[in-house]
N, C-alpha and C positions, 0 to 999 in steps of 0.2 A: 683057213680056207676062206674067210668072210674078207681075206684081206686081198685074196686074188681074186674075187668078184670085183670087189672096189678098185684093184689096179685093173679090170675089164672093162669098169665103167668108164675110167679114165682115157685107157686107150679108144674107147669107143665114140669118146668127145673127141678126144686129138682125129679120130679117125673124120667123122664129120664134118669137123672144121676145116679140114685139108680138104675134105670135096667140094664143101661150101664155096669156101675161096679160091677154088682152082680156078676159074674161069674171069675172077677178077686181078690172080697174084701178077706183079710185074708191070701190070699195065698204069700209066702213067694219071690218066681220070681217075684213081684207084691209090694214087700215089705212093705209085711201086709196091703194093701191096704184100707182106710177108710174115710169115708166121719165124717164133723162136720158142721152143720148150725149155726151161731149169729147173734144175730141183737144186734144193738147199734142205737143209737142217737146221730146225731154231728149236734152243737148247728147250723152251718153254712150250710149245706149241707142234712140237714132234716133225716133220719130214712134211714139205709143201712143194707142191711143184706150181709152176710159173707158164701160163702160156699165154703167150703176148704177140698179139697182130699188131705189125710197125707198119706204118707209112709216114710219108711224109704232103707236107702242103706247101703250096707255093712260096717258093725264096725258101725251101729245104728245112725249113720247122719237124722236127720230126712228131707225132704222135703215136698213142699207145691204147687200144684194147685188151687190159689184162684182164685173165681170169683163174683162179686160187685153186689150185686142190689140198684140200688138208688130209693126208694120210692117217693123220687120228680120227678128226672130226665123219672124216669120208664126205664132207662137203664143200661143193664148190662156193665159190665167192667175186663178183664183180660189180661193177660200179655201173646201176641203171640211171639212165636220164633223169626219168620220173620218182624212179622211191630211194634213189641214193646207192649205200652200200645194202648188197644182197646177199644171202646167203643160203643154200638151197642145195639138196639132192636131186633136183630132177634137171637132165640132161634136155629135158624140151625148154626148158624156162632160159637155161645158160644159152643154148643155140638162137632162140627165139630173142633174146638182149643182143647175140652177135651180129644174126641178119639185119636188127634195125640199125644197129652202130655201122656197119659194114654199108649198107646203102645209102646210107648218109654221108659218105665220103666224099663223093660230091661236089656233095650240097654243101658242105663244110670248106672244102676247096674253093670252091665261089664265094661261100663271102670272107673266106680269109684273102682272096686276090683284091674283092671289092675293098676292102679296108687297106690292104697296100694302097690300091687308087687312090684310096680318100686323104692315108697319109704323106703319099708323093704329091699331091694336089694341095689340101691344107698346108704342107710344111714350105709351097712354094718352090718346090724342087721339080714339080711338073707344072707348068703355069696356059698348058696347050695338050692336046691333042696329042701332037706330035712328038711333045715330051713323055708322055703316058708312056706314049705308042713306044717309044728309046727304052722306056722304064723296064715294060712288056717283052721286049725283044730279049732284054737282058735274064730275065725270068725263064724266057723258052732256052735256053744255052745254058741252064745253071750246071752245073757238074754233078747234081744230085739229081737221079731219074725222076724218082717221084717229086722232087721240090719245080722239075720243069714244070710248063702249062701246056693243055695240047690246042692245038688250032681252035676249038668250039671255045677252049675255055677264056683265050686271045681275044674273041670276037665279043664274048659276054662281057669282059671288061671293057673293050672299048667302048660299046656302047653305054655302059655304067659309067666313063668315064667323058663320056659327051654328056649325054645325062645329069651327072653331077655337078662338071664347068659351069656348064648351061643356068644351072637352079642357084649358084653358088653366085652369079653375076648380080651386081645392086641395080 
């Protein structure tokens, strides 16, 4: 019986997490936004299941918020910014790690474009403006949803990348 509580608790994250994310899944600021559940069996550590929000970041990088349910333990498991790896029974603590990872997408999006910048610019392969701007263009057309940039995210870079030329001149 204490085992079908703990697969309640489970469903009741997965359930959360799907409303949580509805409003950001798919959308490209968001980088394509999408949940995948697995479960496996490891022979040491009893039956785990796997739930991982994938997106992606500019030029189609993919990334992962994963987080653990252990069918033995009955506790979840994810990787906090601040205190590292966690591990924990409460479902406000796991949500409350998602929302901040999840809002910060972003934010992470931008300075993963800004360090393209820096690296087309540094490497001499954009040596203008208008080279960026070639660079950028090729970025919005990528063939990975999330790995494109959307217009706001186009404009942030170029200005980081006038910005940068600029400060970069002897």
């Amino acid at each position: 019986m204490a085992n079908d509580g703990q697969s309640s608790r489970l469903d009741d994250l997965c359930s959360r997490i799907q409303a949580f994310i509805a409003p950001y899944a798919g959308r490209v600021e968001y980088g394509n936004l999408r949940s995948q559940i697995s479960r496996w069996d490891c022979s040491i550590n009893g039956p785990i299941t796997n739930i991982a929000l994938v997106y992606e970041t500019p030029g189609g990088s993919t990334d992962q918020i994963n987080i653990s349910f252990s069918h033995t333990t009955f506790l979840f498991a994810f990787v906090d910014a601040q205190d590292g790896e966690v591990s924990t029974d409460s479902l406000d603590a796991v949500m409350e790690s998602i929302h901040e990872r999840v809002n910060a997408i972003p934010g992470k999006r931008r300075e993963t474009l800004c360090a393209e910048v820096r690296r087309e610019i540094d490497s001499g392969n954009a040596t203008s403006a208008a080279g960026v701007m070639g660079h950028l263009n090729r970025l919005m057309q990528s063939e990975f949803k999330g790995g494109t940039i959307t217009h706001l995210e186009l404009r942030d870079a170029m200005m980081f990348a006038v910005q940068y030329i600029n400060s970069s001149k002897p």
